[in-house]
C-alpha positions, -999 to 999 in steps of 0.1 A, spaced: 0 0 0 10 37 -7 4 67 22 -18 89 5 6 124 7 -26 142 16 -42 132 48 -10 102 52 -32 75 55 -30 43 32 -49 42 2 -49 22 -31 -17 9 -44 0 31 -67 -8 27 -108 27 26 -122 23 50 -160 43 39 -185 77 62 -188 67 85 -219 90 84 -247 124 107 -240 137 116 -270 137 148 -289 98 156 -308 118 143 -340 126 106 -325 95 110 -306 71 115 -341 91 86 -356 88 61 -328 44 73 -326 45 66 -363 63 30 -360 41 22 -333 7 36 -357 22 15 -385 23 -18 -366 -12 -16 -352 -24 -7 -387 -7 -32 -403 -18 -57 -378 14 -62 -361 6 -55 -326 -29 -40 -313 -30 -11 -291 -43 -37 -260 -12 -58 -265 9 -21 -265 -7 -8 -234 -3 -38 -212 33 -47 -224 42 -7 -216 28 -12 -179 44 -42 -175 76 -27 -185 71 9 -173 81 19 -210 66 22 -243 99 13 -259 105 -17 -238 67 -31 -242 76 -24 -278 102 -42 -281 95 -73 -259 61 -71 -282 81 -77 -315 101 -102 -298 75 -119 -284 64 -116 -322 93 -134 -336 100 -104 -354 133 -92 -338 147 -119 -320 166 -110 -283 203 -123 -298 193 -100 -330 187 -66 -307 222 -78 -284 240 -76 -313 228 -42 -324 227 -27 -295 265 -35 -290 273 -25 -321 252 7 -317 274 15 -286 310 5 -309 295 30 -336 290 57 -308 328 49 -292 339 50 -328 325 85 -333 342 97 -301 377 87 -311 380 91 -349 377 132 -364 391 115 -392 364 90 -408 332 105 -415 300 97 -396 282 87 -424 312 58 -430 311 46 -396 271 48 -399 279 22 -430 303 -1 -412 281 1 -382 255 -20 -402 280 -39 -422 287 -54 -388 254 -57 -376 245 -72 -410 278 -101 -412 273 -109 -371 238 -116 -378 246 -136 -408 271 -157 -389 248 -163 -359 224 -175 -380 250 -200 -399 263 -210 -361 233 -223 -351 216 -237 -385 252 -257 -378 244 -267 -344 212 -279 -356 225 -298 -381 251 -314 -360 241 -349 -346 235 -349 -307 262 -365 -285 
């Protein structure tokens, strides 16, 4: 139970909102219309959004356990960008010499061959008789 801060006696427990998005109105407009585009194209409904973003605190991370839970972005597919999100951002820190937009490229290069390789690792382990 939660003290009510007015007269300090207990009351109902707390409703936990969803953290809004924080990101400047640009990323914010993008994300709204991503999450539009999925419930319109039947991806995700906005019941499935609402619960998974109170469950999670977040509309991002309802998002994205929603997509995983999907089997449209898989949990080792978002590991592996994420680090290389955070390599890309190191990158841009420590090299005035090569442009953004090049790291940007190499940046999903990686993403791209890791992902590619994964997939080959474990279509090998699959294949591999069981000892």
């Amino acid at each position: 139970m939660v003290k009510d801060k007015k007269n300090g006696s207990k009351g109902k427990k707390a409703v936990r909102q969803p953290v809004p998005i924080a990101c400047p109105e640009i990323d914010a407009a993008s994300l709204e219309g991503l999450i539009d585009l999925l419930v319109i194209k039947g991806v995700i409904n906005d019941e499935e959004l609402k619960a998974a973003a109170e469950l999670y605190g977040s509309y991002v991370n309802g998002l994205l356990d929603l997509l995983n839970l999907k089997g449209i972005v898989e949990e080792w597919e978002l590991d592996i960008a994420r680090a290389e999100f955070h390599r890309f951002v190191q990158a841009l820190g420590g090299n005035q010499f090569i442009p953004p937009a090049v790291l940007f490229e190499r940046r999903r290069n990686a993403i791209s061959d890791r992902l590619k390789l994964e997939r080959q690792l474990k279509a090998g382990e699959e294949a591999l008789p069981a000892t």
